[in-house]
N, C-alpha and C positions, 0 to 999 in steps of 0.2 A: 504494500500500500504506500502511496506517494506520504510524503512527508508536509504538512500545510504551506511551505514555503513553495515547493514544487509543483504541490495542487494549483495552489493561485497561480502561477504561474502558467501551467499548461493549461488548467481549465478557464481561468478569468483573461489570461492574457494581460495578466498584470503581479509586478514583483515587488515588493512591500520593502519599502526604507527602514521602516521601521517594526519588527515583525512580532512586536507586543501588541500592536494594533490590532492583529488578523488575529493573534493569540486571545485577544480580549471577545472581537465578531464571531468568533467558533464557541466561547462558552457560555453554557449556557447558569440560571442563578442556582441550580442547583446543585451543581458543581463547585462555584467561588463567588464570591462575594462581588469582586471583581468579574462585571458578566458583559451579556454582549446587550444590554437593556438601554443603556442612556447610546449605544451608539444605534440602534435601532431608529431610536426615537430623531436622531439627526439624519437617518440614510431615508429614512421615508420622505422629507421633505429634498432629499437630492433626487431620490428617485421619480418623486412626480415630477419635479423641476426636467428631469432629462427627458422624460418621455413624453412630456407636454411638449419641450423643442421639437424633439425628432417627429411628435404625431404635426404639431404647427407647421414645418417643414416638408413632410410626407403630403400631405393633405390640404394645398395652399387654397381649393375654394370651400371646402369645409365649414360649416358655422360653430358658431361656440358647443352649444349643445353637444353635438356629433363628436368633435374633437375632446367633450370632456366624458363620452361616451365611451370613445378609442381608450382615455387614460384609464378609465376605470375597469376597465377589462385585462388590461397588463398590468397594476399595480393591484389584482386584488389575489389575496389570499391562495387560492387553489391554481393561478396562474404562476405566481411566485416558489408554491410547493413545489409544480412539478419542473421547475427549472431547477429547483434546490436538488429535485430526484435525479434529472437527468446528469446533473454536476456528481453527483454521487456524495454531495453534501454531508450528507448524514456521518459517512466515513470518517470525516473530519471533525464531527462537533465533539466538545468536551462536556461530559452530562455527569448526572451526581448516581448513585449507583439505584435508586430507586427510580428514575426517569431510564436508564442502560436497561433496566430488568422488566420495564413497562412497554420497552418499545419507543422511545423518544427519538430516536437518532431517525423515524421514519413520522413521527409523527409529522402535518403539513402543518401546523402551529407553529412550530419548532423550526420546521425548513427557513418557511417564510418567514420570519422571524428574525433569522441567524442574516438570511441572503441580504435580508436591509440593511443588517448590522455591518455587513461586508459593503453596502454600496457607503455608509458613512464612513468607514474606516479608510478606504481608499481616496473619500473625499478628504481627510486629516491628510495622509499622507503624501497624495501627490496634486492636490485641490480639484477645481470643478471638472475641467477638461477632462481630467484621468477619469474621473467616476463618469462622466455623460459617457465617455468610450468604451466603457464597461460595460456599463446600460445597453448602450447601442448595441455591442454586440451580442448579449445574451435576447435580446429582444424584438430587435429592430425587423427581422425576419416575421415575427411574430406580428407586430404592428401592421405589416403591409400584406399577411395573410387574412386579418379579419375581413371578417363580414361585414353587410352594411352596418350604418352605427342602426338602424330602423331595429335591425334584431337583435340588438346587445344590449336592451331594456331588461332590465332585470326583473324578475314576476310581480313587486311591489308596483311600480313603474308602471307595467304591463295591465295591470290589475286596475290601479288609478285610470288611466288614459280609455280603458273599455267601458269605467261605471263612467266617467265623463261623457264618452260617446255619447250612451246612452239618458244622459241627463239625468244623473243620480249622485246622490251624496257619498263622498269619498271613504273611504274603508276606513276602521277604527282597529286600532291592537291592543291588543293588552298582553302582560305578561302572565300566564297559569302559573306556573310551576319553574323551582331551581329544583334541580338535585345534583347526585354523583359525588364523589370526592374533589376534594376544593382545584387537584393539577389535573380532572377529565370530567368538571361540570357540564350538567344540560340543561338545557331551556325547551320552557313550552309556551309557543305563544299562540294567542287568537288571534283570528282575522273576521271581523264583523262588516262584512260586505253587503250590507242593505239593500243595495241593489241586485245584487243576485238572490235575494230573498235565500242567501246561506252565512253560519258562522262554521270557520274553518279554525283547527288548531295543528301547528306544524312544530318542530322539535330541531334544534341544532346543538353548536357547541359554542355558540351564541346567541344573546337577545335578538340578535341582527339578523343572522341566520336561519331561526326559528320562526320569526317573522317571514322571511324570503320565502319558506317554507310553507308555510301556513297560507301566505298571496298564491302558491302555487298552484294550492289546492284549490285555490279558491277561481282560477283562471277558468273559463268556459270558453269552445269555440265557438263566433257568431253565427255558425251555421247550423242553421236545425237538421234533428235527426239525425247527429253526427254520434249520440250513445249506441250501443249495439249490442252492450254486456249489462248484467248487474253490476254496479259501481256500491261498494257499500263507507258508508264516510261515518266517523264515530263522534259524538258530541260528547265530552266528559262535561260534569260540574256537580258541584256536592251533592251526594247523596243520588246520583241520577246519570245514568249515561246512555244517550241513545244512538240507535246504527240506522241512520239512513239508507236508503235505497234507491239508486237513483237508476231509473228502467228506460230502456228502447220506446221509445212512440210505437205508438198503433196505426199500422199501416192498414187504411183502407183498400189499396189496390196492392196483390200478394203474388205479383208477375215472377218474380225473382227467390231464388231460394234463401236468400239472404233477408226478403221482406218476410216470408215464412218464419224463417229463424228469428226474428225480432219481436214479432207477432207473439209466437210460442212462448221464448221469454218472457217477456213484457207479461200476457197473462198467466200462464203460470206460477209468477211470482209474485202477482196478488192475494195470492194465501197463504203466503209462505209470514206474513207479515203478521203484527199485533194491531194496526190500525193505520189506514190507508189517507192518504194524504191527497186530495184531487183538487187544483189548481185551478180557477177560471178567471178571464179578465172581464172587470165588470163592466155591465153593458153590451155586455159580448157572447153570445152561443153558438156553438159551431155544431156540425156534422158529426165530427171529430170528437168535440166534448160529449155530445149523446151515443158516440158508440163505448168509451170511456166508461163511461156511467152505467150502460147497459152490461159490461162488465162486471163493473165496482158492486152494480146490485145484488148479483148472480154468486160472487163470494160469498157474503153473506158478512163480512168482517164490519168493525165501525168506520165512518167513512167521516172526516174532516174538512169538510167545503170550505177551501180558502178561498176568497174573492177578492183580488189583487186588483191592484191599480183605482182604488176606492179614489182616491185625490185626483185622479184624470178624470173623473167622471162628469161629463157636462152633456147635458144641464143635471144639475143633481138632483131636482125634482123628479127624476126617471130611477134614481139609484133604490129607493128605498122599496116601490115595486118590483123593480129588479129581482132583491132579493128575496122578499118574498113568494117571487114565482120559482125559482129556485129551489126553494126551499121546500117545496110542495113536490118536486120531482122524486124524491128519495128520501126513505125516512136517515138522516143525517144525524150523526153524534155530536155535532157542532158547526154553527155556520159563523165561520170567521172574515170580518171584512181586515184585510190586510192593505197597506202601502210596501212594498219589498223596498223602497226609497226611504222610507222615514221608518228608524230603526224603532223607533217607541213603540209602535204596531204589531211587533215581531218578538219583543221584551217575554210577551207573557207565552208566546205559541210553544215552549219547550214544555210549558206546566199544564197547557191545554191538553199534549201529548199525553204526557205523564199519567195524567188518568187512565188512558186504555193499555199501561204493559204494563205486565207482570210486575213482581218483587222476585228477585232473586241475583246471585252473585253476577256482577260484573261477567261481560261475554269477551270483554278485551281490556286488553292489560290501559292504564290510566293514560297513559303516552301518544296511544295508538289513534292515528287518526283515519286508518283506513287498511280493509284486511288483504288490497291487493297487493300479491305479490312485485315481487320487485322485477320478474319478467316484463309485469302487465304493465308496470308504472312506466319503464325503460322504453316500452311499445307505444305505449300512451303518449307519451311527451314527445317522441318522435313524429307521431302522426297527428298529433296538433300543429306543428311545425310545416309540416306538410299544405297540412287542408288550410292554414292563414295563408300559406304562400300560395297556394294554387287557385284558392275560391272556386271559381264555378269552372277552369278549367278539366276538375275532374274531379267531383262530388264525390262518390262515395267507391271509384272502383280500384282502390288502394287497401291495403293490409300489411302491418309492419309484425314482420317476423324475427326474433329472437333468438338466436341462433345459439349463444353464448354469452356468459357473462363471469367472468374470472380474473384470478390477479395477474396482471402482466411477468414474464416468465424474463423477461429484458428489463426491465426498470422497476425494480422493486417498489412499493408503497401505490403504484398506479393500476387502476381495473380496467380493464378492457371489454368496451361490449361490442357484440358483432349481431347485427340485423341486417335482414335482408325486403328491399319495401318489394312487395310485389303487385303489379300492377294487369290488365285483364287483357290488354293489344300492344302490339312494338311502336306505335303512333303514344301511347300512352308515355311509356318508358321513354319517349325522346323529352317528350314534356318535363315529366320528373327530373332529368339530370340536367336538361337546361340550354342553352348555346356554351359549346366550351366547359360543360359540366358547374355552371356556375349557379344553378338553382340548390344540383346536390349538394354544394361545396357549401350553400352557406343556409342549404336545411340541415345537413350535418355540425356545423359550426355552435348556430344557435341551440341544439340537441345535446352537444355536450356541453355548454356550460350550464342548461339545465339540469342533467344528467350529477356534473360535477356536484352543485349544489343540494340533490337528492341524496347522490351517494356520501356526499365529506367528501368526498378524496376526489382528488385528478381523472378522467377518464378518459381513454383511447378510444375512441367511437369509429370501426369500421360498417360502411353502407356500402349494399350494392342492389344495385333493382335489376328485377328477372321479369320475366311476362309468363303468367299462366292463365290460357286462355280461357275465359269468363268463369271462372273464377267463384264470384257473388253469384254464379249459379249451379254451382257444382258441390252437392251436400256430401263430397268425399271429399272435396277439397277444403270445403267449409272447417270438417273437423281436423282436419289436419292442421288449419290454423288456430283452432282449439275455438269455434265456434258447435260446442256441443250444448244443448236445452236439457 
């Protein structure tokens, strides 16, 4: 193993005057007293400084925004890990021997953490020039690799900008829960999205994080009928924890075997439940809401008539007949007028709930916000990526397959997921990858920094799209991609 003088040198491309410096950016406080903390705290402001030039430079029509979009993707935490990984960083740090026996030298806290320390200590030693050149060359690659800045919104961001669209009041957090031991605490935090008529709670190794998490959760595609599967999302709060279900539309025209399988789902899993939750916008009756209902009756379970969008209701002299006639369709365990925009409306709906389930223990651990696997979430967030990028280019005849998800066998501390998008014609598959593959390049892109922030850690995200011909009609093909009822 190289010696730290040597490291920095082969791998930074730079050789230390002074090599108590580099000795100080490699330890970490559990080792000495003397650590790499107060030089940290000076390399993060060298480090934005360089990489704000280099993106200002890179980037001459750029606006503020974009360009402070560029920085925040390079100086954040799982971008800086996995440079620390690829340096082989960890090799080199100085840790105390309960951080050595936990895994520290991989932890990406620690990577990131250490690499700041190293961008201020090269600024001591040989001043700005030296460290913007260091910067530059650990990253600059990386800079001119992203994606547009449109996709490197992070899910809070992401989350904000869609209830806006949509002319709704901005999401609220709070923090649930700390725990863990004081060197590998967690957080849990909510996300109370009014607008989506959901409260989401997400988990990190930060308030920041668990938060990002929690927006995640809470993100929806604009297009309807994009669900396909049972979705189940878990509510904790004292004394009470419920598992939502969030189901496939009811296709009234079932041409396709994939509108079959939706169908199927969708009702079948009306009675899998303790009390059914049925949505109408007031003022509003559909086709669609009456085949619903003709459902919902036929279970036989309690049925909670939420009646949304009560505050758009004009003239409101129509509202209160409204619900009355409503109300007279099905005998109803509750008719709730709801606003999903104004969170006070939604305050009491968990205790509305609460009446019709059971007592008995807890069905998921307090943390948990949702029981899909981590195949389904990896597939999931890939093919949200997709259907924003594509919109009506190709609605529904895509499916993201999972091939693999494991620790990288070359760069230790980084996961590696491999999917495969499959698509139902070769006209399809051109669309997906893009002119010059630059659609795939930056649905992939935006996929793993979501990815990164679901899993902690750094992730290699390999894509490739195949065409298997139609596909959404083929019920051997269906369960192959694990679309079984």
């Amino acid at each position: 193993m190289l010696n730290a003088d040597e490291w920095s040198a082969r791998r930074l491309g730079y050789r230390f005057r002074d090599p108590g410096l580099l000795e100080a950016a490699l330890t970490h406080r559990s080792a000495s007293r003397t650590n790499y903390e107060r030089l940290e705290f000076l390399g993060d402001s060298v480090l934005n400084f360089a990489i704000a030039l280099l993106a200002f430079r890179t980037f001459p029509e750029a606006p503020e925004g974009d360009l402070s979009r560029f920085r925040a993707a390079l100086v954040s935490s799982p971008t800086l890990a996995a440079i620390g990984s690829e340096l082989d960083l960890g090799d080199q740090l100085r840790l105390g021997g309960g951080e050595l026996k936990s895994g520290g030298f991989r932890r990406d806290s620690i990577l990131a953490d250490s690499l700041e320390a190293i961008f201020g200590a090269i600024y001591l030693d040989g001043g700005i020039e030296a460290a913007r050149e260091v910067v530059h060359l650990l990253l600059g690659e990386r800079l001119r690799e992203l994606p547009s800045a449109e996709t490197l919104k992070d899910p809070k961001t992401r989350l904000q900008e869609e209830l806006q669209s949509r002319g709704c009041a901005l999401p609220k957090y709070a923090l649930e829960e700390v725990g863990g031991e004081p060197h590998e605490q967690w957080f849990i935090a909510s996300c109370e999205a009014a607008g989506l008529a959901l409260r989401a709670t997400g988990r990190g190794s930060s308030r920041r994080r668990a938060e990002q998490e929690a927006a995640l959760v809470s993100i929806v595609s604009p297009k309807p009928q994009t669900t396909r599967t049972r979705i189940h999302g878990v509510l904790n709060k004292p004394g009470l924890q419920i598992a939502f279900v969030d189901l496939p539309g009811i296709h009234a025209k079932q041409t396709r075997a994939m509108n079959r399988y939706m169908n199927r789902t969708a009702i079948s899993s009306l009675a899998d439940v303790d009390v059914n939750l049925f949505v109408v916008e007031a003022l509003r009756w559909t086709d669609e809401d009456e085949r619903v209902l003709d459902e919902l009756r036929q279970v036989g379970l309690p049925i909670v008539l939420l009646i949304n969008k009560v505050d758009r209701a004009h003239p409101k002299e129509r509202l209160l007949p409204f619900i009355q006639n409503l109300a007279q369709k099905a005998d109803f365990a509750e008719v709730v007028p709801i606003s999903a925009t104004r969170t006070t409306t939604l305050e009491k709906l968990p205790e509305v709930i609460a009446k019709y389930l059971p007592e008995q223990p807890r069905i998921f651990p307090q943390e948990q916000v949702t029981d899909s696997p981590d195949h389904f979430m990896a597939a999931e967030l890939i093919r949200e990526k997709l259907m924003l990028r594509l919109q009506e280019e190709l609605p529904y005849g895509l499916v993201v397959e999972i091939e693999g998800i494991g620790p990288s066998e070359d760069e230790p501390g980084k996961l590696v997921v491999q999917a495969v998008i499959w698509v139902e014609r070769a006209g399809q598959k051109a669309i997906v990858i893009g002119k010059g593959g630059s659609l795939l390049k930056e649905v992939g892109r935006q996929s793993r920094l979501d990815l990164n922030r679901h899993f902690n850690q750094p992730v290699h995200l390999e894509l490739w799209v195949k065409v298997k011909e139609g596909w959404s009609d083929d019920e051997n093909a269906m369960r192959k991609f694990g679309y079984e009822s």
